[in-house]
N, C-alpha and C positions, 0 to 999 in steps of 0.2 A: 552523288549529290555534291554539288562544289559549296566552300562557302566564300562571300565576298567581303570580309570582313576589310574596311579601307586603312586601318591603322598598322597592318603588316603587308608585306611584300605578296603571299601568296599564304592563304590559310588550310591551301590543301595541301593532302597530304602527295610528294611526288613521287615519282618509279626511277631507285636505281637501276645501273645496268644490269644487272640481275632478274630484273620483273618485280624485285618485294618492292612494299609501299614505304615511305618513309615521310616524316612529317619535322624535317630542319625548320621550313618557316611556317609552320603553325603557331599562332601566339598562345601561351598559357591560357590567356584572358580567354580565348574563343573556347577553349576547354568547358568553361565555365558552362560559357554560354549555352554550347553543343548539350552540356549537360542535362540544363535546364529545358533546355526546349523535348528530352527529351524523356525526364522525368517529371513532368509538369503538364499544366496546359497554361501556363504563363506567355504572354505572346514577347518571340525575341524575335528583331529583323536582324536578317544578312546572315544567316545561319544554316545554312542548306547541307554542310559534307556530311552523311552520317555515313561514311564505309566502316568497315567492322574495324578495322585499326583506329581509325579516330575517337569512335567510340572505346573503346578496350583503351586508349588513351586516357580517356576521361575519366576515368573510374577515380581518381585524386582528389576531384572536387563533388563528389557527392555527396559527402557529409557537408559542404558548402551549401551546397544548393537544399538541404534537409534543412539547415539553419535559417535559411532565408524563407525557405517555404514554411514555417514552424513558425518563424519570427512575424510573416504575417497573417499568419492564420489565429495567430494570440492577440491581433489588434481588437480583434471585432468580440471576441473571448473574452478581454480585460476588460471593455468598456460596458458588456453587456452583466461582469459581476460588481463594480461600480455600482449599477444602476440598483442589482438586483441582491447582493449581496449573496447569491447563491450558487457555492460550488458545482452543484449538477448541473447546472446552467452553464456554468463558464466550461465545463468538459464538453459538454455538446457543442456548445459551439466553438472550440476549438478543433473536434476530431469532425466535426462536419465543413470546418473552414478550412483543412487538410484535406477533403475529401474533396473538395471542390474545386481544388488548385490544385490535385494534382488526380484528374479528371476520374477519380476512381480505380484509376489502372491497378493500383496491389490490391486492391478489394476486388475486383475481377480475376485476378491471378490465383485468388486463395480461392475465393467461390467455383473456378475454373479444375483447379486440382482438385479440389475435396468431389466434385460430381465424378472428374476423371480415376480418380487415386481408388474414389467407393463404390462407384457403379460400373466400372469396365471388368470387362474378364478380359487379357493379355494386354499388353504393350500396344497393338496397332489400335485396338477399341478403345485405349485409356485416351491415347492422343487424340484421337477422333471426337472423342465427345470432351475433350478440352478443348477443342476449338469451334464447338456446338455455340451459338451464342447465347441458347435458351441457358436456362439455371435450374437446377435438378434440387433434390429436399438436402442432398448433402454440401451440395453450395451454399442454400439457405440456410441450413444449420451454421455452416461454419461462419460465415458473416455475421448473424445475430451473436454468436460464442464472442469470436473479433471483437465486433463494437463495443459489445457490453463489458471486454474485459477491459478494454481502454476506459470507459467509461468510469469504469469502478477504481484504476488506477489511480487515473486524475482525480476523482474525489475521495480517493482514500487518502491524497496528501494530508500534512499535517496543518498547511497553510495556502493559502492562494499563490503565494510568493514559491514555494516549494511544487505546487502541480505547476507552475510556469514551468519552473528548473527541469523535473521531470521532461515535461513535453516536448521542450527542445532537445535535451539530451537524448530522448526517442527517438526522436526525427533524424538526428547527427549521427547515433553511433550504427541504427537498422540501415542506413545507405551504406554505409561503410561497408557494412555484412555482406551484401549483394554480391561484390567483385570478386570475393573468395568462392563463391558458388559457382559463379563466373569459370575460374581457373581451375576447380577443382572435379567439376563435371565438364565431360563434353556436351556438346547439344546434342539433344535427343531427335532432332528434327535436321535436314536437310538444310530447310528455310526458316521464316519466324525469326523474330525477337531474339531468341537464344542463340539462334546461328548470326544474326545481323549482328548484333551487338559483342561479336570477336572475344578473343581468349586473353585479358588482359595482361600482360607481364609484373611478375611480383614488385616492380619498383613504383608504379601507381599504387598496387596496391594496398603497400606499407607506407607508400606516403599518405595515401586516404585516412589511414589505420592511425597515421600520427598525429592527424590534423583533430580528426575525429576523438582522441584521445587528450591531446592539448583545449580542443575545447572543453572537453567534459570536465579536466581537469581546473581548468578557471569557471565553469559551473558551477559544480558542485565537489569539487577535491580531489584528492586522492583517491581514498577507501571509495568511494562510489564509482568512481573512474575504474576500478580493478573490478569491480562487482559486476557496472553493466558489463564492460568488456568480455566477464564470465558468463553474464547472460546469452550475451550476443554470439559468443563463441556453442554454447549449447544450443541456441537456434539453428547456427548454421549447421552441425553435425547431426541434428536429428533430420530437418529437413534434406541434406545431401543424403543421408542414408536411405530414407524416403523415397526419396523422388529417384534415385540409385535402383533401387528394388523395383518399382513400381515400372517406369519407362527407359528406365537405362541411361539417363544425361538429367541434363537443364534443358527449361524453354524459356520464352517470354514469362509464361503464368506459374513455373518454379521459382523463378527470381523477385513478383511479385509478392507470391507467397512467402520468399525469404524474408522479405521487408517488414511483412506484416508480423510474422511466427517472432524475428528478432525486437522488433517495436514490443510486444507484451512481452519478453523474459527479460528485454530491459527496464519495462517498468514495475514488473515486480521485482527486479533485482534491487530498483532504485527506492522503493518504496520499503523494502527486507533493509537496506544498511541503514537507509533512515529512522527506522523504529529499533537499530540498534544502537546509532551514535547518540 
């Protein structure tokens, strides 16, 4: 898929004489963009390259695009505890104005493994009924477990002001998480999401890691900054180990699930240094 972005020369990525791909005149900015369009259902024009290097590119700005998607999913969240003055209120509709911008995809992901992970016997029947579109009682389960624990996150804050803080830093530091899954497993699949979306190179993905971490840091500090990061770092290893045992790599619905599994160990990590600072 090419993209036509008109503020650069050529936003695709091009073939040395070698045959590898290489992307000189790819702009930053379309990184973004690619991201978004592809961890969302936000509508972006002139955005069409998704080869697996571009993507694997892009892994830098996913904690961006986590802040933005976060940042407008708290509009409708703020205005409706305004109204209502009620935390459980402004959590729902926050984690369902996340849900909705970003078309459900890691909630498919987690729902997708848990049926695959608990109800297959070997590897090729795990994969199989991952990509069943029906939903099985351990999909269900783990969805309802999901929502409810976010739920409970966000209104276990101390303040209205602090489940904000929280929420974005969720959304920032679980993108982040994604691309070390990324790197760390091969894909388990041929094709899919897992295989599309390339094997990022560690320099995206420590720059992700710093952006992600600088925001957190003019969030909410230091000490929380070091805490989710620990959350976030035990998502990722229990998941890779997982998903490792179970089909042998990453997919699409492993890296969903990554998002999801890291999103709650960062907010009870965020929620653990709050009740201790």
């Amino acid at each position: 898929m090419q993209s036509s972005d008109e503020h650069t020369k050529n936003t695709s990525a091009n073939v040395d004489e070698g045959g590898r791909y290489t992307y000189a005149d790819a702009s930053l900015i379309s990184d973004f963009w690619r991201a978004m369009v592809l961890l969302s259902r936000v509508p972006v024009l002139d955005i069409d390259d998704f080869r697996s290097v571009m993507i694997a590119r892009s892994v830098w700005t996913w904690p961006l695009v986590g802040l933005l998607l976060a940042g407008l999913a708290l509009l409708p969240a703020m205005l409706v505890h305004y109204l209502t003055d009620n935390a459980l209120i402004f959590a729902i509709f926050a984690v369902a104005g996340m849900v909705l911008l970003t078309g459900s995809m890691h909630e498919d992901g987690m729902a997708d493994c848990a049926d695959g992970f608990g109800g297959g016997v070997g590897r090729a029947r795990k994969l199989e009924i991952m990509r069943d579109s029906h939903i099985g009682t351990y999909g269900v389960v783990a969805l309802i477990l999901c929502v409810g624990l976010r739920l409970v996150v966000l209104n276990g804050a101390a303040s209205i002001g602090q489940a904000a803080i929280a929420f974005l830093i969720m959304a920032i530091m679980s993108r982040a998480a994604m691309p070390f899954v990324m790197r760390i497993l091969q894909p388990a699949r041929d094709n899919g999401l897992g295989k599309g979306a390339g094997r990022p190179g560690w320099v995206p993905i420590l720059a992700g890691i710093a952006i992600a971490a600088g925001l957190c840091v003019v969030l909410g500090g230091v000490f929380v900054t070091l805490a989710v990061m620990l959350g976030a770092a035990i998502a990722i290893a229990l998941v890779s180990l997982v998903a490792r045992w179970q089909i042998g790599g990453q997919t699409g619905d492993v890296l969903g699930a990554t998002q999801l599994c890291a999103e709650l160990f960062i907010g009870i990590a965020f929620i653990a240094m709050m009740n201790v600072l």
